[in-house]
C-alpha distance (Angstrom), angle and dihedral (degrees) to the residues before:
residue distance angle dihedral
X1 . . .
X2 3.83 . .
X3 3.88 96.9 .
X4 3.85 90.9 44.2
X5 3.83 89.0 65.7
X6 3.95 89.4 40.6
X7 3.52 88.1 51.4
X8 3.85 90.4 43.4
X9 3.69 96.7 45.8
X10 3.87 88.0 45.2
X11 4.01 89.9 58.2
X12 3.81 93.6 41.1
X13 4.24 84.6 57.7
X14 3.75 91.8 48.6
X15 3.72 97.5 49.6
X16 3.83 91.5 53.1
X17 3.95 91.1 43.6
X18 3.85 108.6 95.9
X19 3.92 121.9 -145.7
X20 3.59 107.1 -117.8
X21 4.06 129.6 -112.4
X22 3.87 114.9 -95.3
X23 3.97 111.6 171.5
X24 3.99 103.3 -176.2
X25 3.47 105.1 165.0
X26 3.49 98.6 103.8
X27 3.65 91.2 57.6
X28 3.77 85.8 51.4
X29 3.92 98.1 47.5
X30 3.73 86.5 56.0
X31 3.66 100.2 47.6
X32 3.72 88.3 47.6
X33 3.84 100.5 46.6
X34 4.20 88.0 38.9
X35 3.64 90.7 54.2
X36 3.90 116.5 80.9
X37 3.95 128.2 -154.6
X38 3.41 106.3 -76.2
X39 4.69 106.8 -152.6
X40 3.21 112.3 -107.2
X41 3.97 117.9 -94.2
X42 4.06 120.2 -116.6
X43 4.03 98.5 -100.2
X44 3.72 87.1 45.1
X45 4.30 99.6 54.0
X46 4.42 80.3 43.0
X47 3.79 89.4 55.4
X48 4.34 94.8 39.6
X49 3.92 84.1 48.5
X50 3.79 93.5 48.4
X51 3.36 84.4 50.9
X52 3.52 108.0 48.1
X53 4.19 84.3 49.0
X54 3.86 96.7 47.5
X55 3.85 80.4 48.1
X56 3.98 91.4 54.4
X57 3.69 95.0 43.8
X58 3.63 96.2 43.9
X59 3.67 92.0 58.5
X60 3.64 103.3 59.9
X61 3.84 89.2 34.4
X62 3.88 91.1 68.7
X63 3.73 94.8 41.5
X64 3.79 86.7 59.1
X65 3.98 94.1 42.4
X66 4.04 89.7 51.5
X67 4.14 91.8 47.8
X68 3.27 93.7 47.0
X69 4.22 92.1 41.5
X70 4.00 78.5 55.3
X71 3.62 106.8 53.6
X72 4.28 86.6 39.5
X73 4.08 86.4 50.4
X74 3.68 97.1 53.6
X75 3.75 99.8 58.2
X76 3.97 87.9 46.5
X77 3.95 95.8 47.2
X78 4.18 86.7 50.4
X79 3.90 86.5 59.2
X80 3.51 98.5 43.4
X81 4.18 92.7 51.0
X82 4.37 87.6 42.0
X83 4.19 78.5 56.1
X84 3.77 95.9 40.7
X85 3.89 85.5 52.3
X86 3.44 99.2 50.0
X87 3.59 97.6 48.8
X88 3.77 90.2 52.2
């Protein structure tokens, strides 16, 4: 019984306890203006050209995937009505 009014005193004193007011950004607007563009490292201009390649492959790669999912759709969708109608 004594420790469950410790502990309940203990959380009544937190709950009235207010977290104090930090206001960083001007620290952080002068570390980020100060700092200048560092060049990119080997691994990272490997991964940003893999990238931009995958990206450029990827493109035409779906256009060609949703063409040919259109003309393989259409013949499909014409036998699935001709059912519909005959089951009506």
């Amino acid at each position: 019984m004594k420790w469950e009014q410790k502990i309940e005193q203990l959380a009544a004193r937190a709950r009235e306890e207010r977290p104090p007011r930090v206001d960083v950004t001007y620290r952080v607007l002068a570390i980020l203006t100060a700092g200048q563009a560092q060049p990119l490292t080997v691994a990272e201009r490997f991964w940003m050209w893999l990238a931009a390649v995958s990206s450029a492959v990827a493109v035409p790669a779906a256009v060609v995937a949703f063409v040919l999912y259109s003309r393989s759709a259409e013949p499909l969708n014409e036998i699935a009505e001709a059912i519909s109608w005959a089951i009506q």
